[in-house]
C-alpha positions in Angstrom: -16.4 31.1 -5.4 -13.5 32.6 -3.7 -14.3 34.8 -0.2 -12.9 37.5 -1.8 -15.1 37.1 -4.9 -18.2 36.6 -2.0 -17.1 39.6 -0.3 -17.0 41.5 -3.6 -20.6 40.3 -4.9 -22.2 41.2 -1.1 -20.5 44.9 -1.8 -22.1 45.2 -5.2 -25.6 44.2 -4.1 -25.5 46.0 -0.4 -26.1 49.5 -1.7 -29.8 48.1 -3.4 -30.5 46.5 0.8 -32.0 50.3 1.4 -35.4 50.7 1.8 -37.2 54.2 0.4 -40.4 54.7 2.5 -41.8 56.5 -1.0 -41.5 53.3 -3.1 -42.9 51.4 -0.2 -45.7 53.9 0.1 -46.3 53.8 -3.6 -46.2 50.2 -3.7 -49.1 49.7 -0.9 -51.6 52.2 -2.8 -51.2 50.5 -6.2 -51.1 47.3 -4.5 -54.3 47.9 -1.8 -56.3 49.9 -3.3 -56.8 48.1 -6.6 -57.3 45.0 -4.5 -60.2 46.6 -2.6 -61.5 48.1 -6.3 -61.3 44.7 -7.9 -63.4 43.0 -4.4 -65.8 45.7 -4.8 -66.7 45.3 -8.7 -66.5 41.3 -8.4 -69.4 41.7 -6.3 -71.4 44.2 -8.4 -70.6 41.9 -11.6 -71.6 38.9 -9.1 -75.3 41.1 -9.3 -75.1 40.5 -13.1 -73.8 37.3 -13.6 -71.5 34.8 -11.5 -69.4 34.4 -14.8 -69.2 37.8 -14.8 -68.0 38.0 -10.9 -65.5 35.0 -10.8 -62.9 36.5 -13.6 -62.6 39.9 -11.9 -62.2 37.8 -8.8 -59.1 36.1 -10.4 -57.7 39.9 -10.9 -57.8 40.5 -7.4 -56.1 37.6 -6.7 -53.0 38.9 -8.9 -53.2 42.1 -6.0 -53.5 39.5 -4.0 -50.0 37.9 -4.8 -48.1 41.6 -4.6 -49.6 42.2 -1.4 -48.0 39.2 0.0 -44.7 40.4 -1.4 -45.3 43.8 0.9 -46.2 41.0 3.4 -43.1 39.2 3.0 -40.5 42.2 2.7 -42.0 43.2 5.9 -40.9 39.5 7.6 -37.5 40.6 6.0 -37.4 44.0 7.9 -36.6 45.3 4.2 -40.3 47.1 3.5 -39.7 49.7 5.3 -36.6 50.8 7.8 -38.4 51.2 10.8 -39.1 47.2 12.5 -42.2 48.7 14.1 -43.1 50.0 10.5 -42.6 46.7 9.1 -44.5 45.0 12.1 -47.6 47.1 11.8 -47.6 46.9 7.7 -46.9 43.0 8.1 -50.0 42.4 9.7 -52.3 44.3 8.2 -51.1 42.7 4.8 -50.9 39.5 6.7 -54.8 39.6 7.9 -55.6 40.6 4.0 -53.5 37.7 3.0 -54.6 35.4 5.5 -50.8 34.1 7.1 -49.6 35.0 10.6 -47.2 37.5 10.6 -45.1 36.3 13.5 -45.3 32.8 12.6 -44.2 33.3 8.8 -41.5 35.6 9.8 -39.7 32.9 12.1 -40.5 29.7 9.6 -39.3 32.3 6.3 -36.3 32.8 8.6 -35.1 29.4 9.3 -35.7 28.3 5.4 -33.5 31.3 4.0 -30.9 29.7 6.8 -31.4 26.8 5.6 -32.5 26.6 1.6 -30.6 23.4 -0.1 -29.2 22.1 3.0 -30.5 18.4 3.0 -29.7 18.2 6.8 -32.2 20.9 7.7 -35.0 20.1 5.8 -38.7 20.5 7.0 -39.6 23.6 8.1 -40.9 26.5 5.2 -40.0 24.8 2.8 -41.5 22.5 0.2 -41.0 18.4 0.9 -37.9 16.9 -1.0 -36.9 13.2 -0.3 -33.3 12.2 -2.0 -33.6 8.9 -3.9 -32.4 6.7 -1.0 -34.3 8.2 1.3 -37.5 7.3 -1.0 -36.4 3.7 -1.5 -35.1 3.4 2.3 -39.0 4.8 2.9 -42.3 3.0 3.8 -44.6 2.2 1.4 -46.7 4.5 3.5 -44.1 7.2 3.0 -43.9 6.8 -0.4 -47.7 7.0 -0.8 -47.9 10.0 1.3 -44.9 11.3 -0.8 -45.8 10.8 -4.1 -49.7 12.4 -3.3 -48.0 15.2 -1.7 -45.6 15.6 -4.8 -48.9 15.5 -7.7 -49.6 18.4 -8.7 -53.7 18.3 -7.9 -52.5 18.0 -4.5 -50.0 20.4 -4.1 -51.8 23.1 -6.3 -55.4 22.0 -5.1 -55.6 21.0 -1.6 -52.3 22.9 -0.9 -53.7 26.7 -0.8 -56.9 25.0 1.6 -54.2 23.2 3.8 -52.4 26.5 4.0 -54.3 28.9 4.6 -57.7 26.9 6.5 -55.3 25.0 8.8 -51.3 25.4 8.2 -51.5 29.3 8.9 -54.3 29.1 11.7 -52.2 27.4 14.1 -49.3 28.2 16.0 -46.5 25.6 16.6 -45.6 23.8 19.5 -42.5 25.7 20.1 -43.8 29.2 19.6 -43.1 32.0 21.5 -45.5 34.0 23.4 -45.4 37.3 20.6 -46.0 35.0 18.0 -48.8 33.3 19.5 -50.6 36.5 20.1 -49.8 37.4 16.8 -51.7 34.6 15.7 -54.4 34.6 17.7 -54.9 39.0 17.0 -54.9 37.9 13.0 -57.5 35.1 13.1 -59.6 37.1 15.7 -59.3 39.9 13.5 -60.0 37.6 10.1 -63.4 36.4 12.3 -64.4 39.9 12.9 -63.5 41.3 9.3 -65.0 38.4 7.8 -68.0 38.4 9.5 -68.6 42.1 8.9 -68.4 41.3 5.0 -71.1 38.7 5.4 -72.9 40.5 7.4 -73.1 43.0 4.3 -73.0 40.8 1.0 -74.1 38.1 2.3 -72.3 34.2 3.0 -72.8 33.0 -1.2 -71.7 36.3 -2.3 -68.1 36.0 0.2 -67.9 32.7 -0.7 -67.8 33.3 -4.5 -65.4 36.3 -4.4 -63.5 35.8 -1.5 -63.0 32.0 -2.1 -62.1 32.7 -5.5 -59.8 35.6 -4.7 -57.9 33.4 -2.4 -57.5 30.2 -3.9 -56.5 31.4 -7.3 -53.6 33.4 -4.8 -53.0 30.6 -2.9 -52.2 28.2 -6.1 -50.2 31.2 -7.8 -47.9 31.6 -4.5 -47.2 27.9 -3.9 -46.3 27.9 -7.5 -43.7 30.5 -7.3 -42.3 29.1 -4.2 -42.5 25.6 -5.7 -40.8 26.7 -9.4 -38.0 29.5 -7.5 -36.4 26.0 -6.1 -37.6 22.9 -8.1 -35.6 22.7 -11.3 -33.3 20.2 -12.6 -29.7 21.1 -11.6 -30.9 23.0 -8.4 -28.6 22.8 -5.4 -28.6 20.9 -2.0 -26.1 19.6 -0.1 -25.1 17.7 3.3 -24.7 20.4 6.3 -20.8 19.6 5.8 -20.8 20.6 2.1 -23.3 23.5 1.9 -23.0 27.0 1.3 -25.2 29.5 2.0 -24.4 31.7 -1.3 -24.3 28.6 -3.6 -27.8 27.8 -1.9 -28.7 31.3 -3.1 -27.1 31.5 -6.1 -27.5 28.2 -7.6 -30.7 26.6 -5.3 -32.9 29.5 -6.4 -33.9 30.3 -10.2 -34.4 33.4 -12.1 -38.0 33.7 -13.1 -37.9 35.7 -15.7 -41.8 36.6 -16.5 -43.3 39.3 -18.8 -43.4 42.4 -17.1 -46.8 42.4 -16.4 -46.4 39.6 -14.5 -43.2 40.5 -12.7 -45.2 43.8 -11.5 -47.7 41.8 -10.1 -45.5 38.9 -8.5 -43.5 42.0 -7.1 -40.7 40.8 -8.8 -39.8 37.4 -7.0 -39.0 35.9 -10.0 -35.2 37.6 -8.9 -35.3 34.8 -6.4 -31.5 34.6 -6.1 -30.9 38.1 -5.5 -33.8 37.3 -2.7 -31.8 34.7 -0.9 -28.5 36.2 -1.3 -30.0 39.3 0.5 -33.0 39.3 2.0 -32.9 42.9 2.7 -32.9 44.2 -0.3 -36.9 45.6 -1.1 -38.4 44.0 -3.8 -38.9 47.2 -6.2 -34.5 46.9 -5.8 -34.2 43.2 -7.0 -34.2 43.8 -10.5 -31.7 46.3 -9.8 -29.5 44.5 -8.2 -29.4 41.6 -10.5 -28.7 44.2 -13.7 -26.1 45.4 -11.6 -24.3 42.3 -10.6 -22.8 40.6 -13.4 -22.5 37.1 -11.3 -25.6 37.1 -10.5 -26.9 36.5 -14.1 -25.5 33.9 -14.3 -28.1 32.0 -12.3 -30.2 29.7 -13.7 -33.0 31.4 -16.0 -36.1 29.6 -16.7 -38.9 31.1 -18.4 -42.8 30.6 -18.0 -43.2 27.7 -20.2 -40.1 26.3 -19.4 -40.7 26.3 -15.5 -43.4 24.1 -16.6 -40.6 20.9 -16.7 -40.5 21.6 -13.0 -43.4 19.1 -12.5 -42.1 16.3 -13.7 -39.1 16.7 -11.0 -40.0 14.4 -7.7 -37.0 13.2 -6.1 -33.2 14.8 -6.1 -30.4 12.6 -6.8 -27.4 13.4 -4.5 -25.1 11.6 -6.0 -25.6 13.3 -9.7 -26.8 16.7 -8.2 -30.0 16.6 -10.5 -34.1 16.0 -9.6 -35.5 13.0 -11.5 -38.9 11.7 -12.3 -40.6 8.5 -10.3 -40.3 7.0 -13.6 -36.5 7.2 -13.8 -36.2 5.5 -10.2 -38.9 3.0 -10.8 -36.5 -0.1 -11.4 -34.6 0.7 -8.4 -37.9 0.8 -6.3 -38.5 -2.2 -7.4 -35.0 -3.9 -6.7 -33.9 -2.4 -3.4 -32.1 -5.7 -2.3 -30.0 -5.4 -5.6 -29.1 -1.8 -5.6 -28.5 -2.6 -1.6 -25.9 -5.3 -2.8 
């Protein structure tokens, strides 16, 4: 793409980068408030029957997801157009959603900075190996790879991971704001927390509110995992890569029945996301109806995006993921492929 065509396609888009405070508004008391309704009538059902409790449970989760959207426009500065606004909004959503505001903002930063660049892999984003660096690996590496990459890891142990451990700690090169970030959320999780216990009692939180937040946690790191895992995705070396390519071709279109774009907040327009972070997520359909290029990105459905599990490893050379399977022969031979 040309930089004039660039220029043109940032020009199209940049009048859907404003934020309305009434949509945002809207968006938190159809997003909040059924989220608290759905908590409250899990537990009454839970006084009726736990079968009764756990499928309500999996609504809120759904409020859940959208409210990490609100979450996650706020790390963009794009919620709302006042950065104290989106600061104050970001953490409440963040202590409802369980991440670190702070903390998310600066790791969400550096992967939109970096998003297909195979130099600058490792931080907010999901773990890719190339097919060389796989066979170059350890079998240690390869072990630790391949359980990272099945999918009753990723979408089973991955929400506990990230929100019991990944999203409690700070890392070693935070700054001071966002370590006090961190520390206000989980001192403010301990407090809210124990207040609901406190009140319904530890089995009753445990059912609803373990429920609630793993059923979220699996539906997130599936849209993360899906928006950038599909079979002619794009990465490239630091000297190659380009960061509208990255957005354009590295992230999918989701497209989703509208039921389930309202309640994803419609992220399923990933690549209007990464080409422009600012623009609020109630614009991102917008934008992409208004921006003929960016239709053309690639569109997978929801039984498509399935496929996407079968990807592992990406193959540079071909610009493609592949299964273990179609690398098992070279696994097996390194000395010849080396030769």
């Amino acid at each position: 793409m040309s930089k004039e065509k660039i220029a043109q396609l940032r020009k199209t888009v940049s009048p859907f980068e404003k934020a309305d405070v009434k949509s945002s508004v809207r968006q938190m008391i159809n997003t909040i408030l059924p989220f608290l309704v759905a908590w409250f009538l899990a537990y009454q059902a839970l006084q009726i029957s736990v079968w009764l409790a756990v499928p309500i449970a999996i609504v809120a989760a759904g409020f859940v997801v959208r409210m990490f959207i609100i979450f996650h426009d706020c790390t963009h500065g794009s919620f709302f157009k006042n950065k104290k606004a989106n600061a104050i909004v970001g953490t409440i959503t963040g202590i409802l959603t369980l991440f670190p505001y702070e903390k998310w903002k600066r790791e969400h930063s550096i992967h939109h900075a970096s998003s297909g660049n195979l130099d600058k892999r490792g931080v907010g984003d999901i773990w890719v190996m190339t097919i060389e660096e796989y066979i170059e690996a350890s079998k240690w590496t390869r072990l630790k790879y391949r359980l990272y990459r099945n999918p009753l890891v990723m979408f089973g142990l991955g929400p506990l991971l990230l929100i019991l451990v990944v999203s409690r700690f700070n890392r070693k090169d935070a700054r001071k704001k966002e370590r006090i970030n961190t520390h206000v959320i989980n001192a403010s999780l301990i407090v809210l927390y124990g207040i609901l216990i406190y009140f319904v009692g530890w089995q009753a939180f445990l059912i609803i509110q373990g429920t609630t937040m793993f059923t979220a946690g699996v539906l997130g790191i599936w849209l993360f995992y899906v928006q950038h895992t599909f079979e002619d995705s794009y990465f490239e070396d630091e000297s190659e890569w380009d960061y509208v390519k990255a957005a354009i071709e590295g992230s999918s279109y989701y497209e989703l029945p509208k039921v389930l774009q309202w309640v994803t907040g419609n992220i399923g327009f990933h690549h209007v996301h990464h080409l422009s972070p600012r623009v609020p997520n109630y614009n991102l359909e917008k934008a992409h109806t208004a921006t003929p290029p960016l239709q053309k990105a690639t569109t997978i459905g929801l039984f498509s995006s399935l496929k996407s599990l079968r990807y592992k490893l990406y193959d540079a050379k071909n610009k493609t993921f592949v299964t273990f399977g179609e690398i098992k022969h070279l696994v097996r031979e390194p000395k010849t492929m080396a030769s």
